[in-house]
C-alpha positions in Angstrom: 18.7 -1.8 -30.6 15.1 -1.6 -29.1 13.5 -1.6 -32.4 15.1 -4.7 -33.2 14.0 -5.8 -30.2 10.7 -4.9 -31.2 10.7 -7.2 -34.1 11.9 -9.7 -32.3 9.0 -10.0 -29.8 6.5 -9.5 -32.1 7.6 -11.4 -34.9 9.8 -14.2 -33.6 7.8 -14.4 -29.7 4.6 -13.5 -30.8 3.9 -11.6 -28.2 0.3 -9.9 -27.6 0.6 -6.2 -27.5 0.0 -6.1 -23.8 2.5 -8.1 -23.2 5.0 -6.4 -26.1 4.3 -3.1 -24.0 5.4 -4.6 -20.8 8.4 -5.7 -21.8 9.7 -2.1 -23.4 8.7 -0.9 -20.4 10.7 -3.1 -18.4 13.8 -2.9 -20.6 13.1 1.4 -20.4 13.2 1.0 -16.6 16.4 -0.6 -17.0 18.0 2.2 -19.5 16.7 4.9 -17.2 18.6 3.2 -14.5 21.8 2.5 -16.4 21.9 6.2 -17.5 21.8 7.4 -14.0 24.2 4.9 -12.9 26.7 6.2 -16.1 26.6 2.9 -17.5 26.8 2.1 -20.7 24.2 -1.2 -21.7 27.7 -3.2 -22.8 29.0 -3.1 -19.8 26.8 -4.2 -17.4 27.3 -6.7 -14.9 25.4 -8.9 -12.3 26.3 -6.7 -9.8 24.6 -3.9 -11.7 21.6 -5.9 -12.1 21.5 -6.7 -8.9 21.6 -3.2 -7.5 18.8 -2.9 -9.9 16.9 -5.3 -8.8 17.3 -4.1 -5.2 15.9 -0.4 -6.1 12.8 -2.5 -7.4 12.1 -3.5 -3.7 13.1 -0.4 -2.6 10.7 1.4 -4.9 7.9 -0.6 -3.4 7.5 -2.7 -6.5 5.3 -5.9 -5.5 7.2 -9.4 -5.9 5.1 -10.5 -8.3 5.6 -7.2 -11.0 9.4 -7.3 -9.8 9.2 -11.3 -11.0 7.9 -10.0 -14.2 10.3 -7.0 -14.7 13.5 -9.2 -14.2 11.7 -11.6 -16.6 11.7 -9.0 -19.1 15.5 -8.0 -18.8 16.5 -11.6 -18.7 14.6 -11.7 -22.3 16.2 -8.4 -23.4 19.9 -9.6 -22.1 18.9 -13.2 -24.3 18.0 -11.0 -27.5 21.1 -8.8 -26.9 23.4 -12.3 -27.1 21.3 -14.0 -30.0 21.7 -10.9 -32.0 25.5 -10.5 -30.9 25.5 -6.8 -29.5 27.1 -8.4 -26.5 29.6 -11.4 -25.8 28.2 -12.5 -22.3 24.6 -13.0 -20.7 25.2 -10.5 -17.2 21.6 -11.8 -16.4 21.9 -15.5 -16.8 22.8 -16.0 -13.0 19.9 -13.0 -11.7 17.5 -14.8 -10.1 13.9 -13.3 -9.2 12.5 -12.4 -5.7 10.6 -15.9 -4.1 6.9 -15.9 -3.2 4.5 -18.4 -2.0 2.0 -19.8 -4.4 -1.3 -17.5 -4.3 -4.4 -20.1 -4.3 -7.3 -18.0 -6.4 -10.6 -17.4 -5.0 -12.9 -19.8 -6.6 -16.6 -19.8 -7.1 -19.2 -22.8 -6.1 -21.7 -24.2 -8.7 -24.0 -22.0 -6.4 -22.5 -19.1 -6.3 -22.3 -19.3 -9.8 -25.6 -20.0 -10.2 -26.7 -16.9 -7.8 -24.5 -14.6 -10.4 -26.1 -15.9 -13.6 -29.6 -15.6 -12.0 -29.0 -11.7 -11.1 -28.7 -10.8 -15.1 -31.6 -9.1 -15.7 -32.7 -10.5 -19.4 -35.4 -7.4 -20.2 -32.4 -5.3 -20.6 -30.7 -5.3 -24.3 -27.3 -6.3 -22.7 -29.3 -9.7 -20.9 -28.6 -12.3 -23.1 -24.9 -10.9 -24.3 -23.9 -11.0 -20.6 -25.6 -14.7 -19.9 -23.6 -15.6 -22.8 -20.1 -14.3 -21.7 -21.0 -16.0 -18.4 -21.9 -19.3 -19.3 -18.8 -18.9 -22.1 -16.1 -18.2 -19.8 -17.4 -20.9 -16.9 -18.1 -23.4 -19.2 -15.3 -22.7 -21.6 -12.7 -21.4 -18.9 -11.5 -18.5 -21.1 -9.4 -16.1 -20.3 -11.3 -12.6 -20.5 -8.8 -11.2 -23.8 -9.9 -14.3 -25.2 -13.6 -13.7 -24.7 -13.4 -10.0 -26.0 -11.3 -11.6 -29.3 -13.6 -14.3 -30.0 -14.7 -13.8 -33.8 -18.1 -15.8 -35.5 -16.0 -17.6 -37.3 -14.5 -19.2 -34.1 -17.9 -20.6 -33.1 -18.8 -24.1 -34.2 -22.3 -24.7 -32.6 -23.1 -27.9 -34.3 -20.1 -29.6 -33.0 -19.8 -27.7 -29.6 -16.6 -26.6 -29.9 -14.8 -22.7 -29.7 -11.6 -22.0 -31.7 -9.6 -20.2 -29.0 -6.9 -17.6 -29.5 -4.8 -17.6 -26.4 -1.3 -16.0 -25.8 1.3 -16.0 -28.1 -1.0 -16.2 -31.1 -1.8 -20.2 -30.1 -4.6 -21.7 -31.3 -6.8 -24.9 -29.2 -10.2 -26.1 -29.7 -11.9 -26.3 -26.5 -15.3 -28.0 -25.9 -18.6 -25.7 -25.5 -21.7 -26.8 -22.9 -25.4 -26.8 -24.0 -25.8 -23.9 -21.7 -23.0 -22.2 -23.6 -24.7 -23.2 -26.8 -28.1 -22.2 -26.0 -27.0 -18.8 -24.5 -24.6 -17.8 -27.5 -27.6 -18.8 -30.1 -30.2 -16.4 -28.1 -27.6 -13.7 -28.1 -26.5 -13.8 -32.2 -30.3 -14.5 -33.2 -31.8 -12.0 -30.9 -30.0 -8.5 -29.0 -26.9 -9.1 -31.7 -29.1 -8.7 -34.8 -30.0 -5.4 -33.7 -26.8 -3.7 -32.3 -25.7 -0.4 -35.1 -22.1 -2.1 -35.6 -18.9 -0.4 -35.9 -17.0 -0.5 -39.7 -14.7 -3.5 -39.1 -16.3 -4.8 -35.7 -18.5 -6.8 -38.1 -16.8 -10.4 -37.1 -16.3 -10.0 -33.3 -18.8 -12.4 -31.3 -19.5 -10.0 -28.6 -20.3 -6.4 -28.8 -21.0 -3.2 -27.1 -24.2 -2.2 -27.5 -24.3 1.1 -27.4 -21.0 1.8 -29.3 -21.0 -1.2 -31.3 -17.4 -1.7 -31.0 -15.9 -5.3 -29.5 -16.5 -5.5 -25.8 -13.7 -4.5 -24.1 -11.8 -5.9 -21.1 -12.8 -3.4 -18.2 -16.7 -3.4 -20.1 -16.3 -7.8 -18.8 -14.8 -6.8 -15.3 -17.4 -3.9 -14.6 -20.1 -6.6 -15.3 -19.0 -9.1 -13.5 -18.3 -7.0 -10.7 -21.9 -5.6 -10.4 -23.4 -9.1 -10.9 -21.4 -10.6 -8.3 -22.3 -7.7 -5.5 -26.1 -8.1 -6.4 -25.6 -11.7 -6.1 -24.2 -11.1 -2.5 -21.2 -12.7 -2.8 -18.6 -11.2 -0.9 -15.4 -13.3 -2.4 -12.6 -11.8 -4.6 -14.2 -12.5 -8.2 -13.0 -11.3 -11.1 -13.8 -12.5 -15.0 -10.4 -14.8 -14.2 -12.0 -16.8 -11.1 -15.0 -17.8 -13.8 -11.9 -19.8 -15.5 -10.3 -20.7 -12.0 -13.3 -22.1 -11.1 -13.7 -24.2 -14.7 -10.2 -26.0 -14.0 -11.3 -26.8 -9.9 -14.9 -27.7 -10.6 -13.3 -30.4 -13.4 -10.3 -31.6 -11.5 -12.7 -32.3 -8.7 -14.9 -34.3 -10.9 -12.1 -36.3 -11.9 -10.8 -34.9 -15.1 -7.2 -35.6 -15.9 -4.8 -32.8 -15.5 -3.0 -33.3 -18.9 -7.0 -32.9 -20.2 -7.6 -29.7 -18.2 -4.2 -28.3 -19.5 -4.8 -28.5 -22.6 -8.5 -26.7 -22.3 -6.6 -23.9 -20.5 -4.4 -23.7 -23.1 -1.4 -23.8 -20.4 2.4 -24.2 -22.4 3.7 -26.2 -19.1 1.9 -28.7 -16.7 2.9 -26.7 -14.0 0.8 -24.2 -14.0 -2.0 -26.2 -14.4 -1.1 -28.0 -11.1 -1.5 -25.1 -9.0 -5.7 -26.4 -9.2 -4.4 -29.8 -7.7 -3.0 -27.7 -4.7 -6.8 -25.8 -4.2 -8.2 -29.8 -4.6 -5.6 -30.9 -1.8 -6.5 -27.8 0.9 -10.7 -28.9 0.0 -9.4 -32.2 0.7 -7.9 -31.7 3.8 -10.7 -29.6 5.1 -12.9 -32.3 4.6 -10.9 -34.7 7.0 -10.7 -31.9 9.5 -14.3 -31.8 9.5 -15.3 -35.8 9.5 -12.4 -37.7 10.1 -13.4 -39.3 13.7 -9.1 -38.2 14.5 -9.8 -34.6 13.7 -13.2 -33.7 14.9 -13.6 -31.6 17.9 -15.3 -33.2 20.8 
């Protein structure tokens, strides 16, 4: 059963293997808890998932990762019905724990500016930094989709990236001349000289020292360096480079629709949770000129 669930969200969801991973886990969570509870996985009810649910909460389990665990047994309860190893859905009337929508830190024009300018470019790793910098502002990547970028998804003359985002989904998103320029100095310069890895050979950007693809804790350790010598004492991550993309657009007037599609969002609303960090800008800017709201 799980290894036909395997298949199924590899080959039929296309799930990354992050994601693949977090979903065994969740459905092993649930097994672990069904074998205590001396029950077998056919006849489970709601009442079962909601007890465990509740030991989820009273484990200590965030909202958010108890969001995604239920999400992962409602997907596991689907597969079990599409697949016929059961004749009812107990999960179709769970319902997952409500929390208030988290508004991301996001960086100024400069702030980002200050970070960029705190790269020091006599050191090999200068211009590949600069480059992942200005590629995920400009570009508003998500960090696995910097580390999997490939040369062959670069095309400079026309300014565009080929983008590999989740679920194997592929978009075409537009590149700045800063991008450009910093991307060219990398490839023609610090690149040509990195000793690289037996079948790292296509990946844009590389460790120099192991000459292996850059991985996703090599990005946040960078960024996290750069932004404390930059003095900036805000929750950054690689991911508020890309938060920051879709505010710093929506506030110049981009459409929304426009700005999904860059992100490479599946639904509008997630994209809309930018219009909601536009609105509270918005309404601190009355507070602080409206003649209404201004403190005498």
């Amino acid at each position: 059963m799980i290894q036909n669930y395997r298949q199924y969200l590899l080959l039929e969801k296309s799930l990354s293997a992050n994601t693949l991973e977090a979903y065994l886990n969740d459905v092993s969570k649930l097994f672990s808890f069904l074998e205590d509870e001396q029950v077998s996985i056919y006849q489970v009810t709601l009442e079962h998932l909601h007890t465990f649910a509740a030991g989820l909460r009273d484990l200590g389990i965030s909202p958010r990762s108890q969001i995604r665990i239920i999400s992962g047994i409602k997907s596991f309860f689907k597969f079990l019905l599409t697949d016929e190893y059961i004749d009812s859905d107990p999960s179709e009337l769970l319902e997952s724990p409500k929390i208030g929508r988290h508004l991301p830190d996001v960086l100024t024009v400069n702030e980002i500016d200050r970070i960029v300018s705190c790269i020091d470019l006599s050191q090999p790793e200068g211009h590949r930094n600069k480059a992942m910098i200005e590629t995920m502002y400009s570009c508003g990547l998500r960090v696995s989709e910097l580390c999997g970028l490939k040369m062959n998804d670069l095309y400079m003359e026309e300014g565009f990236l080929k983008v590999t985002g989740k679920g194997s989904k592929q978009r075409l998103v537009p590149m700045s001349p800063a991008a450009i320029r910093e991307i060219d100095f990398y490839i023609n310069g610090t690149r040509r000289f990195i000793d690289i890895k037996p079948g790292a050979e296509s990946y844009l950007f590389l460790s120099i020292r192991r000459g292996k693809p850059i991985s996703r804790v090599m990005v946040f350790d960078i960024v996290k360096k750069l932004v404390q010598e930059a003095g900036i004492t805000k929750n950054v991550s690689p991911h508020t480079f890309r938060h920051s993309f879709a505010t710093h657009l929506l506030e110049g007037g981009a459409n929304l629709r426009a700005i999904q599609c860059m992100l490479g969002h599946e639904k509008i609303a997630t994209t809309e949770i930018y219009t909601h960090i536009d609105r509270n800008r918005l309404r601190q800017e009355i507070e602080m000129h409206h003649p209404r709201n201004m403190s005498k």
